[in-house]
N, C-alpha and C positions, 0 to 999 in steps of 0.2 A: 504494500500500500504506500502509495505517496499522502502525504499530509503537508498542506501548506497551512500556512498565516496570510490573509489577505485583505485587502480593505474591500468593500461592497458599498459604493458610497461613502457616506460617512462613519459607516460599521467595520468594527474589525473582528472579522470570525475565525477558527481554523476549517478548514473542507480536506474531505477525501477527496482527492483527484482524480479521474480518471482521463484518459487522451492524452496521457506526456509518455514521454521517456527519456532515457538518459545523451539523447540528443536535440533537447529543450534546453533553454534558460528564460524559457518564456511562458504563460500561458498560452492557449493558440483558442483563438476565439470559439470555436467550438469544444472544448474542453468541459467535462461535467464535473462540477463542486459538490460535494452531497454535506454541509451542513453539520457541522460536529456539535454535539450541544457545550456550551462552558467552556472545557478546554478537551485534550487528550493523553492525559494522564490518564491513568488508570484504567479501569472502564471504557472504552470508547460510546460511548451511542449518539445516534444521530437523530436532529430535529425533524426530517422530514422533510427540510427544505431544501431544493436545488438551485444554484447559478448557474451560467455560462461562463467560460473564460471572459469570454468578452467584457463582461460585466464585472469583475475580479482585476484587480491591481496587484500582485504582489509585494511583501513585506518581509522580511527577515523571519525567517520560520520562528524566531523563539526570542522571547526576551528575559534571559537570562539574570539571574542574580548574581552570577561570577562567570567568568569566563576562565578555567584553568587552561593554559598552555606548556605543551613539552617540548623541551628545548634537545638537539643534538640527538632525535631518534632514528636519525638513519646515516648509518655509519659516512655513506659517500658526501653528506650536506656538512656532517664536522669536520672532516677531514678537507675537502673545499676553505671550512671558515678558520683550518688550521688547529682544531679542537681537538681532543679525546674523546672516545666516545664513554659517557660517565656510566657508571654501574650498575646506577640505580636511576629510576626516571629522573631526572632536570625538570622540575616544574616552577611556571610564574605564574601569574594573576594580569588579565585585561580588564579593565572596567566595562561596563556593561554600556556604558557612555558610548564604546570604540564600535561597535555591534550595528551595520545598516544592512540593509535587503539587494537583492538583486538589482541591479540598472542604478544603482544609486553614485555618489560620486564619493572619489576616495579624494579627498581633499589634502595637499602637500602645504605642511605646515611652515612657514616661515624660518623656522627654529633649523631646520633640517638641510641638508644640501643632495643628501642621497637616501633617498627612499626605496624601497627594493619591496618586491611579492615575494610571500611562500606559501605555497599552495598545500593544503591540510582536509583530509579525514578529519572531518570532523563528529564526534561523538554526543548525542541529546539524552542524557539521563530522563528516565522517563516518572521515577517513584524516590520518593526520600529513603536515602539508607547511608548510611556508615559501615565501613567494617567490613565489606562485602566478599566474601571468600569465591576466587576465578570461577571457580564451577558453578557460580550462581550469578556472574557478573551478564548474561543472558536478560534474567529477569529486570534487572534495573533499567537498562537501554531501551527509548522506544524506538530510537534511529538512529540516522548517521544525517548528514550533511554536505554539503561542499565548505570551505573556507580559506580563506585570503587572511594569513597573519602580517599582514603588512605593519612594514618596520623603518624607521630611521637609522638607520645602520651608524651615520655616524655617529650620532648621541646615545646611540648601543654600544659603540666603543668609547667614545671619548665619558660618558658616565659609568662604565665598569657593572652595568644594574640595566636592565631592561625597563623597567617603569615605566619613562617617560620615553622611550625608545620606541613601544610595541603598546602605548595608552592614549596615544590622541584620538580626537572624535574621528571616526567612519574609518580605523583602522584593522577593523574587524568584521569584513564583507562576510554573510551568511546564506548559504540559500544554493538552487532556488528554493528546495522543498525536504522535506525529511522524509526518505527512505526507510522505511520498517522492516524488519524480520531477514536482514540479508546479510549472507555470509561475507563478511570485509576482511579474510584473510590472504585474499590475492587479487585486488582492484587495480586496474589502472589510472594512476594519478598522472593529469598532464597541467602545464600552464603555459599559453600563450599569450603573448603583448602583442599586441597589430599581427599582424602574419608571420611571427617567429615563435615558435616552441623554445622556448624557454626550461623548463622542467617537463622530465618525463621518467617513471619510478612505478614501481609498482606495492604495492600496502605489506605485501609476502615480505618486503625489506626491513620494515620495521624493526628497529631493535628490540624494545618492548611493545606486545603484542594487546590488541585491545583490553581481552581478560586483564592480564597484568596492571595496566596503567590502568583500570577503573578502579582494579581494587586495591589497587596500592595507593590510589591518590585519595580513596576512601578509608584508608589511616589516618591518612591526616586531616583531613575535614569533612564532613558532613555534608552530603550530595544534595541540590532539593532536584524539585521538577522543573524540567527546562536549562535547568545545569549545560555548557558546553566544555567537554574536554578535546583541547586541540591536538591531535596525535603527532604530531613536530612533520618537517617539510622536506622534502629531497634535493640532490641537490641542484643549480642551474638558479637558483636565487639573484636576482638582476633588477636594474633602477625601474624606473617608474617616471613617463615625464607628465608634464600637463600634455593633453589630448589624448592619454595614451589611452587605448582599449583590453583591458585588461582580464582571461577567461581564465579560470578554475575547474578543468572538468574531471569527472570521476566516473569511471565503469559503472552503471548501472543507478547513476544517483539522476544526473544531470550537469548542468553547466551554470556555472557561476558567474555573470558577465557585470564588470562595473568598468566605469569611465574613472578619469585622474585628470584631476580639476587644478591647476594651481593657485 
């Protein structure tokens, strides 16, 4: 099942989707919304009600209370940034601030000279848990995602701390839609800028593996719903200008498409 977040007007609902597939980054007018009541934690049930794509805007599937990101998960992207690969997952913190939806713009901050994409698995917790032991890291997830960790590289080195490197507004593209119930242990991740491939890797590279990193990052905090954890980015990591067009796609999710505004 695909599940988006979309506006309908002035209403923002989530809908089962039907008519995409993983070479969308779009609704297509003819597209059927089936109306999820509340949200889609838990439970799912639907109101009864249908849209058309047409009628649907897409929005950032999830509005997260934290965004956890992992750093240096696939050996070829640390070794590119001159790194080790660490032992145990590298995790940071994005504000929920950094978090826009598809087609939206990723805006280059002032502060910055070099902006760069990493193209991310992304993970949507779908129930509150802590603690959560691999063989049971199934149940918490209710999907996956595309995502864009986009980073000011220089102020990622020149401050020695990510923060404010990988925390400005609209540095954390999401979407289009959340994918349910699917095997992401050998996806292919790509990212193109205008017509150059840029990153190309597959998820089977991961250091640590989704099990892993949900339930190890669920030692150390307390997961809600709508949670995202960023599974870290392959490597081919490159700038970011104004005009540029910039795609996230993943085997069987869809395509991530945002513009770079300066």
């Amino acid at each position: 099942m695909f599940i988006a977040r979309v506006a309908v007007g002035s209403e923002v609902v989530f809908a089962a989707v039907d008519g995409v597939d993983d070479r969308d980054s779009d609704l297509p007018v003819d597209a059927r919304l089936r109306v999820i009541d509340v949200h889609p934690f838990g439970d799912i049930t639907f109101t009864g009600r249908e849209v058309t794509g047409g009628q649907a805007r897409l929005l950032a599937p999830v509005l997260p209370s934290k965004v956890i990101a992992v750093g240096r998960n696939y050996a070829a992207h640390a070794a590119e940034m001159g790194n080790d690969v660490p032992a145990e997952p590298m995790i940071f913190l994005k504000p929920n601030t950094s978090v826009i939806g598809p087609g939206a713009e990723i805006r280059l901050p002032a502060m910055s000279q070099q902006v760069e994409h990493e193209a991310e698995l992304a993970i949507v917790i779908g129930r509150l848990c802590r603690e959560v032991p691999e063989d049971r890291v199934a149940e918490v997830i209710l999907g996956y995602t595309c995502a864009n960790d986009v980073t000011a590289r220089d102020l990622q080195k020149a401050d020695g701390q990510w923060g404010r490197a990988k925390g400005f507004d609209t540095f954390c593209p999401l979407g289009p839609w959340i994918a349910t119930e699917m095997d992401v242990s050998d996806l292919a991740i790509t990212c193109h800028v205008e017509d150059d491939e840029r990153q190309s890797s597959r998820t089977s590279l991961l250091v640590h593996s989704v099990p892993k990193l949900v339930s190890w990052i669920s030692q150390v905090m307390t997961l809600l719903p709508g949670d995202v954890i960023l599974t870290g980015t392959p490597a081919g990591v490159g700038p970011l200008r104004d005009g540029d067009d910039v795609e996230v796609t993943i085997e069987g999710i869809g395509i991530l498409a945002n513009t770079v505004a300066g």
